[in-house]
C-alpha positions as CSV (number, residue, x, y, z in Angstrom):
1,X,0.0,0.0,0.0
2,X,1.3,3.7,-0.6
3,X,2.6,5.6,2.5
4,X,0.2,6.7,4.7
5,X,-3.0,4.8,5.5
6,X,-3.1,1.0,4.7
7,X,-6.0,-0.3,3.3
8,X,-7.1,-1.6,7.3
9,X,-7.2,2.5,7.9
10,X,-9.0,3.0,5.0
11,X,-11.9,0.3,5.9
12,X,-11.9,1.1,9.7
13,X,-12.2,4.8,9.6
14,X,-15.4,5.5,11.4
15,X,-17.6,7.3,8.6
16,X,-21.0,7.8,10.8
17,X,-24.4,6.3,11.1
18,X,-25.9,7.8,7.9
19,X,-23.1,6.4,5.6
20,X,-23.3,3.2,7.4
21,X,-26.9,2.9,6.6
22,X,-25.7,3.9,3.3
23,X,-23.2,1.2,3.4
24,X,-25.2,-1.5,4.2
25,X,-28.1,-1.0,2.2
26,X,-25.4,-1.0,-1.0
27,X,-23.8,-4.4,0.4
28,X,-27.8,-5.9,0.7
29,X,-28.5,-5.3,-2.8
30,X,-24.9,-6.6,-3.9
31,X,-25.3,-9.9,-1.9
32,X,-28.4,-10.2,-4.0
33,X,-27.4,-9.6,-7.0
34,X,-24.9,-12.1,-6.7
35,X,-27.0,-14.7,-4.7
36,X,-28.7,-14.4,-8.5
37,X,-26.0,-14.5,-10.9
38,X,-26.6,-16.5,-13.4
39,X,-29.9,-16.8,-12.7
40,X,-31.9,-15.5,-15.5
41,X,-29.5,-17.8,-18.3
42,X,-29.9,-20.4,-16.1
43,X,-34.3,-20.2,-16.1
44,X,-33.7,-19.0,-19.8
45,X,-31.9,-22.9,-20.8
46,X,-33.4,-24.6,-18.2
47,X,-36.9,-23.5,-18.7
48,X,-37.5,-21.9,-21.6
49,X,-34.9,-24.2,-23.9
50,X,-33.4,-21.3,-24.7
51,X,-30.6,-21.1,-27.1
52,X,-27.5,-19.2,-27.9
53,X,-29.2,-16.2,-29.1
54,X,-32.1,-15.8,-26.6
55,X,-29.4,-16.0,-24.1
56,X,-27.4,-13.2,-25.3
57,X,-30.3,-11.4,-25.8
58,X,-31.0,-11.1,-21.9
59,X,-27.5,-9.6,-21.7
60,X,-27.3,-7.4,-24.5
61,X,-30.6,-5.5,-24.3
62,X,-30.2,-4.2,-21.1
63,X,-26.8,-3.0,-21.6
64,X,-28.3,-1.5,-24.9
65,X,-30.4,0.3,-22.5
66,X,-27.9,1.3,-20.5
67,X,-26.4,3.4,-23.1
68,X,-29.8,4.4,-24.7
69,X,-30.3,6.2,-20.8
70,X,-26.9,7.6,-20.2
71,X,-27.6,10.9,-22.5
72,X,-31.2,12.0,-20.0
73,X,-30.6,10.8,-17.0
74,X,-27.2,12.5,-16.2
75,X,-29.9,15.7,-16.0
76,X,-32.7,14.1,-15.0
77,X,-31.0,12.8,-11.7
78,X,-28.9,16.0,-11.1
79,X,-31.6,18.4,-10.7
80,X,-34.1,15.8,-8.0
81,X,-33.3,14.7,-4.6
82,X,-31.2,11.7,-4.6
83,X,-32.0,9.8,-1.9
84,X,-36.4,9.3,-3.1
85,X,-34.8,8.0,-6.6
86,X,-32.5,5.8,-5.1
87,X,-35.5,4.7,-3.1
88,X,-38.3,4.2,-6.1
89,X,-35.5,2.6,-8.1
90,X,-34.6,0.3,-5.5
91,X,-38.4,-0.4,-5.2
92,X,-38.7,-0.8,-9.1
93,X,-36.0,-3.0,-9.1
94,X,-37.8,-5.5,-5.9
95,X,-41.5,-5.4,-8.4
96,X,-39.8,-6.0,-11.8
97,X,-37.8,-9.0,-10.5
98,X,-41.2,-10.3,-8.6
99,X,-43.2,-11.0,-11.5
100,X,-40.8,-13.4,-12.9
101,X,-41.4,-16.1,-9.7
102,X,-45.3,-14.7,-9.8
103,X,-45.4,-16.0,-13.6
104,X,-43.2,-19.8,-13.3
105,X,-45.8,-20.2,-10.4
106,X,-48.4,-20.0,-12.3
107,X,-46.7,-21.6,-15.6
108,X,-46.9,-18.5,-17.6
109,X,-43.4,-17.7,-17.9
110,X,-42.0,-16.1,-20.9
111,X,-38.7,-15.3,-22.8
112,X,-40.4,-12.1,-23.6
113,X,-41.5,-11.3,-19.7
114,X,-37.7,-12.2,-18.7
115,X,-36.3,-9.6,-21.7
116,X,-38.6,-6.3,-20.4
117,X,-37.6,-7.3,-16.6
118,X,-34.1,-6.9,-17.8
119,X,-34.4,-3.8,-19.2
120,X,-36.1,-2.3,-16.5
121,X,-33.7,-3.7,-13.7
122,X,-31.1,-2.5,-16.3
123,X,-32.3,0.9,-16.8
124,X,-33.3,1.4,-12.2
125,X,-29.5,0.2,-11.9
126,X,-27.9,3.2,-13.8
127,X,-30.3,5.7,-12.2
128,X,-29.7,4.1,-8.6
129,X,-25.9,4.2,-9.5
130,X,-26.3,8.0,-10.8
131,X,-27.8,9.4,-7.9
132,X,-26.0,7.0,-5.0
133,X,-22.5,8.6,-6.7
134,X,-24.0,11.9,-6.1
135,X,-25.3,11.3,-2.8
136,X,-22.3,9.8,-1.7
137,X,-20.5,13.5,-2.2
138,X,-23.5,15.0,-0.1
139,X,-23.1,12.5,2.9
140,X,-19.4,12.8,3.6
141,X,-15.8,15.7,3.9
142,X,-14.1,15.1,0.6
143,X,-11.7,13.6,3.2
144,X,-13.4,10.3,3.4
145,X,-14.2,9.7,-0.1
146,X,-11.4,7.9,-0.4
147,X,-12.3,5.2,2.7
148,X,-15.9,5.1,1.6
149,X,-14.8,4.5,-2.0
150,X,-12.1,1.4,-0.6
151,X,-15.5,0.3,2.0
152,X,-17.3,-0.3,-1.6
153,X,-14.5,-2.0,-2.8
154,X,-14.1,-4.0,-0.5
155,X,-18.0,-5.0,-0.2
156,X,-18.1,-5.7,-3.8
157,X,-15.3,-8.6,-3.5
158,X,-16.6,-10.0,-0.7
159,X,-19.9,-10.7,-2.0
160,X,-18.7,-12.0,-5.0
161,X,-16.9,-14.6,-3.6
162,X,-19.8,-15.4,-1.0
163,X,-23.2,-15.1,-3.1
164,X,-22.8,-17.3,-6.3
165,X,-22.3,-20.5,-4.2
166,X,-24.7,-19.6,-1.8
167,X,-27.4,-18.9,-5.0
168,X,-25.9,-22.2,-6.6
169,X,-26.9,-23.9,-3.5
170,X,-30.2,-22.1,-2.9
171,X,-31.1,-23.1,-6.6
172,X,-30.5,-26.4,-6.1
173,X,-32.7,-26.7,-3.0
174,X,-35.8,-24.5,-3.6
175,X,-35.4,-24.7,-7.5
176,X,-34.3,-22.0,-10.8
177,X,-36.1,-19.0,-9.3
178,X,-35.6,-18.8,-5.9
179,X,-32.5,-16.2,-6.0
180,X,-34.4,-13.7,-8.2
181,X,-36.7,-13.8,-4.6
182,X,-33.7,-13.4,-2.4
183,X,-32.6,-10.4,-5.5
184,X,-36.0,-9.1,-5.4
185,X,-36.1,-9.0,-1.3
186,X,-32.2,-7.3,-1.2
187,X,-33.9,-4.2,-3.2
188,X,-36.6,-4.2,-1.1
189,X,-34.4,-4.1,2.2
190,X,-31.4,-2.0,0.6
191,X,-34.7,0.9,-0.1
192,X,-35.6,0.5,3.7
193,X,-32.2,1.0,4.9
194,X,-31.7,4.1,2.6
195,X,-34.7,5.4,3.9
196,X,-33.7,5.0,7.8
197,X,-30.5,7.3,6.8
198,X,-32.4,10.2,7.6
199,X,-31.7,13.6,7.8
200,X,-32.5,16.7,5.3
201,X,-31.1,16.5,1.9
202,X,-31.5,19.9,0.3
203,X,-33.1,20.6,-2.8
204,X,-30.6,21.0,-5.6
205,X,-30.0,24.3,-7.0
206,X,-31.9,24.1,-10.9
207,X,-29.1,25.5,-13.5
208,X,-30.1,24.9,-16.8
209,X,-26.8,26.0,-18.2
210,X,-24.9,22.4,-16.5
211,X,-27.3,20.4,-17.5
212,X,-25.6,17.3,-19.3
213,X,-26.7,17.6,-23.2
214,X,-26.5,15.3,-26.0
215,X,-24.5,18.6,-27.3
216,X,-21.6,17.5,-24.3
217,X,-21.4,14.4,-24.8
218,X,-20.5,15.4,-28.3
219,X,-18.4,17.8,-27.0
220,X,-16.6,14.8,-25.0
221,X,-16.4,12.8,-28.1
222,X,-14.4,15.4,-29.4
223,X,-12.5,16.1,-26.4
224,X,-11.0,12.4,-26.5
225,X,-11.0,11.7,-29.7
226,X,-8.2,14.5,-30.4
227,X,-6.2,13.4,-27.6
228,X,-3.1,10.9,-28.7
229,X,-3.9,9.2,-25.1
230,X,-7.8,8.7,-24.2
231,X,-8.6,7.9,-27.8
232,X,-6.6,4.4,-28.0
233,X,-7.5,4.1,-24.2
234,X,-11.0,4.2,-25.2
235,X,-11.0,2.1,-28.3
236,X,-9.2,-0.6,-25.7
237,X,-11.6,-0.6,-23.4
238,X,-14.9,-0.5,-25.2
239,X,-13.3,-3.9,-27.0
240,X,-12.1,-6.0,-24.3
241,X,-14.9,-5.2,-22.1
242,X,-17.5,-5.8,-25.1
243,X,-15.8,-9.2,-26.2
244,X,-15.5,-10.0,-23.1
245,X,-18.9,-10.0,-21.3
246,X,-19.8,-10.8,-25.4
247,X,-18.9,-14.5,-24.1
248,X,-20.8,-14.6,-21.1
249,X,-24.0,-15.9,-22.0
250,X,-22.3,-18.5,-24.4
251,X,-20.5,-20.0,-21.4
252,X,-23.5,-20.2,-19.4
253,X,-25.4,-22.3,-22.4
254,X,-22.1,-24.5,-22.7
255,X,-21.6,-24.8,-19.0
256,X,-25.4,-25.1,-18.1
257,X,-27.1,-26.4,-21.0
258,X,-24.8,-28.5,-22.8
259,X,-22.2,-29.6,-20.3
260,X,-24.7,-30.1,-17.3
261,X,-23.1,-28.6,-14.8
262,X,-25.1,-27.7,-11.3
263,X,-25.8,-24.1,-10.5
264,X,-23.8,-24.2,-7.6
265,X,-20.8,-25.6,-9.6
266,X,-21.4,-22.7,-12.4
267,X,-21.6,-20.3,-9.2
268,X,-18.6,-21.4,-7.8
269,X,-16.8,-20.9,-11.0
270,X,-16.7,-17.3,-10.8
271,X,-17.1,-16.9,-7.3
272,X,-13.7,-18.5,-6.3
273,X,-11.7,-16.5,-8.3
274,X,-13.1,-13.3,-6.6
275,X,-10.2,-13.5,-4.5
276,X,-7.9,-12.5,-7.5
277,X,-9.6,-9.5,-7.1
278,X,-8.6,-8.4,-3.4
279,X,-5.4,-9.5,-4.3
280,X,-5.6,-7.2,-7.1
281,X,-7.0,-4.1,-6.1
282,X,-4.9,-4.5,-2.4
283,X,-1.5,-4.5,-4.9
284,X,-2.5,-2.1,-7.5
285,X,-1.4,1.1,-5.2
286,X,2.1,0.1,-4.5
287,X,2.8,-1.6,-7.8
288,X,2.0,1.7,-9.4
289,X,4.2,3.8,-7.2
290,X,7.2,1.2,-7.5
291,X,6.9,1.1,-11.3
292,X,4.7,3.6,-12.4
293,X,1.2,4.3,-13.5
294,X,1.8,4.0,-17.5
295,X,3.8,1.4,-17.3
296,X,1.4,-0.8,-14.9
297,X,-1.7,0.2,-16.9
298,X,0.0,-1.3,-20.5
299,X,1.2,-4.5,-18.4
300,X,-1.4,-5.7,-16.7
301,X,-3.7,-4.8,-19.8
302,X,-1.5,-6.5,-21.6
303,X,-1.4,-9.6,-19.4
304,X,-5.4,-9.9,-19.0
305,X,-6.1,-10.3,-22.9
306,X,-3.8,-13.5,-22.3
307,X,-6.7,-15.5,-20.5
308,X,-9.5,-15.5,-21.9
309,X,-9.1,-17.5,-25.0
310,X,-8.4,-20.3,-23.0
311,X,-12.5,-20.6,-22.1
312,X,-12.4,-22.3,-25.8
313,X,-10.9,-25.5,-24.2
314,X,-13.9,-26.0,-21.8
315,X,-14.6,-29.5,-21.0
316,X,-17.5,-31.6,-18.9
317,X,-16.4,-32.3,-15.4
318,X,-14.1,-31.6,-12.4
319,X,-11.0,-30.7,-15.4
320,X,-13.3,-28.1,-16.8
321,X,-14.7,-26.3,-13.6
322,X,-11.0,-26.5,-13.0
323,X,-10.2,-24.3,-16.1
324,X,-12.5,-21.9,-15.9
325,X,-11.6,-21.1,-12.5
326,X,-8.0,-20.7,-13.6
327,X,-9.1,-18.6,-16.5
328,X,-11.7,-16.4,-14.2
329,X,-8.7,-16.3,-11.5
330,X,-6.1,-14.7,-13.7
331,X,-8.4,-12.7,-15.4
332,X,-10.4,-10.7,-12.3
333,X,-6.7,-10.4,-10.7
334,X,-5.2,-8.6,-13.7
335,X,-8.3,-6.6,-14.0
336,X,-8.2,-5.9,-10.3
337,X,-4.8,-4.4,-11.0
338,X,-5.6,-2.8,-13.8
339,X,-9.1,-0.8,-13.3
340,X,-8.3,1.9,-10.2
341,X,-4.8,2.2,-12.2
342,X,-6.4,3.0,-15.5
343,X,-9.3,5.2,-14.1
344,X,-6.4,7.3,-12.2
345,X,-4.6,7.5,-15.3
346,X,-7.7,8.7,-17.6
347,X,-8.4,11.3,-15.2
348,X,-5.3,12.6,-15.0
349,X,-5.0,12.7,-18.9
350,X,-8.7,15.0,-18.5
351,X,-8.9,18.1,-18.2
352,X,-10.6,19.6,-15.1
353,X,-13.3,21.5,-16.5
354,X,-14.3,18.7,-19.0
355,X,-14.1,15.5,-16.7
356,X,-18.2,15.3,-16.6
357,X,-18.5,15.0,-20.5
358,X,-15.4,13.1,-21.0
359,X,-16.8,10.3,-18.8
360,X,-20.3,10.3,-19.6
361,X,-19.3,9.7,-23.4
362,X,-17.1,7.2,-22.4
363,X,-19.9,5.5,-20.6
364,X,-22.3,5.7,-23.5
365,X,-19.5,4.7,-25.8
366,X,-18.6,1.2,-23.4
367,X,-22.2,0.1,-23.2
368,X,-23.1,0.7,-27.0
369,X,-20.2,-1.4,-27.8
370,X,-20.6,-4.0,-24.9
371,X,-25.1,-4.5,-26.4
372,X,-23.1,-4.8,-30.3
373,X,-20.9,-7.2,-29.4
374,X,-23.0,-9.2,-27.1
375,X,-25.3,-9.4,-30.0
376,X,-23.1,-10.6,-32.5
377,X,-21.7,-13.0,-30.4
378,X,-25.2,-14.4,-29.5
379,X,-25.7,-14.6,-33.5
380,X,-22.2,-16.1,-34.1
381,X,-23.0,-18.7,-31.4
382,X,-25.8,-19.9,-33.2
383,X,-24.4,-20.1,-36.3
384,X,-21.3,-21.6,-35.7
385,X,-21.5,-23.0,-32.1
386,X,-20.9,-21.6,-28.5
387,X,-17.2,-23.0,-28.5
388,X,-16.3,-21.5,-31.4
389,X,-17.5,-18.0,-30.8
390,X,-16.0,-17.8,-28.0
391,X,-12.6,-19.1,-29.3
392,X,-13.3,-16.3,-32.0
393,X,-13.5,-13.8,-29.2
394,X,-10.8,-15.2,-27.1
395,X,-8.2,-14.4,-30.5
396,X,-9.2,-11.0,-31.0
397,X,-9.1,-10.1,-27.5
398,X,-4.9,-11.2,-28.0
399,X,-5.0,-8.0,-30.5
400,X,-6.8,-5.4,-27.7
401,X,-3.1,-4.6,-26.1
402,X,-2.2,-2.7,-29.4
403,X,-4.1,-0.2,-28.8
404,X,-3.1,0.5,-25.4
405,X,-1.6,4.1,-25.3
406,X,2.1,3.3,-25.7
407,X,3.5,6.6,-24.8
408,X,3.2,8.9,-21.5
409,X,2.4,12.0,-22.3
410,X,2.1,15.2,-19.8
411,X,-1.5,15.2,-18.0
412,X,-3.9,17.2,-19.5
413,X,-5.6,17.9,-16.0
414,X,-4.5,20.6,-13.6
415,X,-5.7,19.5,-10.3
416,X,-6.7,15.7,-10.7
417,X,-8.6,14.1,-8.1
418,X,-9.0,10.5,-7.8
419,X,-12.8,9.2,-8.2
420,X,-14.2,7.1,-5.2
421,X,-15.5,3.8,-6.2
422,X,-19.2,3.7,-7.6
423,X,-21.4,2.4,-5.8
């Protein structure tokens, strides 16, 4: 860790009753949300017969919608109180995912049904995540952004490694949708503990002049595009993200469908390797300040391109839950290491006064690419088989490191601040 306060300080700094309601209302929903992973490919093969296409489908629309919302809601939530929109989209969030065990009760469950609940789950997650990251700045001293941001962090881990065997083993107990209940009931409790924060949140002051256009994001677009640094950076990351949750739902068919793995086992793959990620993100501090930002952001963005591709050689049994594990493992660990390195660096390479458009493009320009991609794949899995799309993806994700920025140039930004982690 860098000089000063370890990552222990950082999580035990007392940060007060409000942001500890705050706190545990986000690591609720997240326990949820991954008590459920994999849930909706997993009722989409299992009971539906869905294929390749359908499955993708479930990913790629709501991340389509994510980008689709980006452009109105950046006003929309900056001019309202945060803490009633964190609460109706909390509450959204508990109904949408409701109907889906109402419906298999009754046998009137439909692909259709599961595609509009993930677009409205989809489209309550990026307003929640807009006005919690607002509220956030509200609740504490710009002192303590920094702890809450590494208390997020280190929630986010933690339930990742905890909920997806526990939601394996639910699911195998109680039956396919039994974690969208325990998803639905984490929103319902994460909205009663934001509301027991209390206090007065003052109206926000209306300025029509700040309010986020699709005229800035342009203006973003622009701004990265004619920088020799962000515009590689960008390209890089809208690919390897895209290609790689592009894969996703492929695996889930292989693993689920064709392979007949149990939920739990398909849980535990990716839960496992969580750890890689508090290794990660614990070493990413003083690996940057041994060898330097630049050079620690074209490394380990090098290195996690490298694992992926070797999903193609997925097998049945104990060897293959074996190899994704290994795959997931290295991957989340040089991602762990990478993210907070990267996000330092493309702040510091923004200028101060243009930080809010910058990202907001970026953000519209990931998720577009992220609902293409996931698309095609679905398509290409289809057509040519899950194995072999995800080989294809797997070889041009080896190509993604070339358009790292190779260079270092001077920081664009005069007074860079480092973000706190979203929430």
């Amino acid at each position: 860790m860098a000089s000063g306060e370890g990552l222990g300080g950082l999580l035990g700094r007392r940060l007060g009753r409000r942001f500890g309601w705050l706190w545990g209302a986000n690591a609720t929903s997240a326990l949820g949300t991954w008590l459920a992973f994999g849930a909706f490919p997993l009722i989409a093969v299992r009971v539906l017969h869905a294929g390749p296409a359908e499955v993708a489908a479930l990913s790629c629309v709501g991340a389509a919608v994510g980008a689709a919302a980006a452009v109105p809601l950046g006003p929309w939530v900056e001019f309202r109180r945060k803490r009633p929109v964190m609460i109706a989209t909390d509450l959204a969030r508990c109904a949408a995912l409701l109907t889906i065990p109402a419906a298999y009760a009754l046998d009137a469950l439909t692909f259709l049904q599961m595609l509009l609940v993930s677009v409205v789950v989809a489209a309550a997650d990026i307003t929640f995540r807009a006005a919690s990251g607002a509220y956030l700045k509200t609740l504490l001293p710009a002192e303590d952004l920094l702890a809450a941001g590494a208390r997020f962090e280190s929630t986010t881990w933690t339930t990742t490694i905890i909920g997806p065997p526990l939601g394996g083993a639910l699911t195998g107990l109680l039956g396919p949708v039994a974690t969208v209940v325990a998803d639905a009931t984490s929103y319902l409790l994460s909205a009663l503990g934001i509301r027991a924060i209390g206090g007065h949140e003052p109206p926000p002051e209306r300025r029509p002049a700040t309010r986020l256009r699709a005229g800035d994001l342009a203006a973003g677009w622009r701004y990265i595009l004619a920088d020799p640094t962000l515009r590689p950076l960008l390209v890089n990351t809208a690919l390897f993200n895209g290609l790689v949750m592009a894969t996703e739902p492929l695996l889930a068919v292989l693993m689920l469908g064709r392979f007949g793995f149990a939920p739990w086992q398909y849980g535990l793959a990716f839960a496992a390797p969580a750890l890689g990620g508090l290794l990660g993100s614990r070493l990413a501090r003083p690996l940057a300040a041994r060898f330097g930002e630049h050079r620690i952001m074209v490394g380990f963005g090098t290195l996690r391109a490298l694992w992926p591709v070797g999903l193609a050689f997925l097998r049945p049994g104990t060897a293959g839950l074996l190899l994704v594990m290994g795959v997931e493992l290295g991957l989340i660990f040089c991602c762990a290491v990478f993210n907070p390195v990267y996000s330092t660096y493309r702040l510091r390479h923004t200028a101060t006064d243009r930080v809010t458009r910058t990202l907001s493009a970026w953000a519209v320009t990931t998720k577009a690419a992220t609902a293409l991609l996931t698309a095609v794949w679905g398509v290409l899995g289809a057509l040519l088989g899950p194995r072999t799309a995800i080989a294809l993806a797997g070889v041009l994700l080896l190509a993604t490191p070339l358009l790292l920025p190779r260079r270092n140039p001077a920081s664009r930004a005069a007074e860079p601040e480092p973000a706190p982690s979203p929430v």
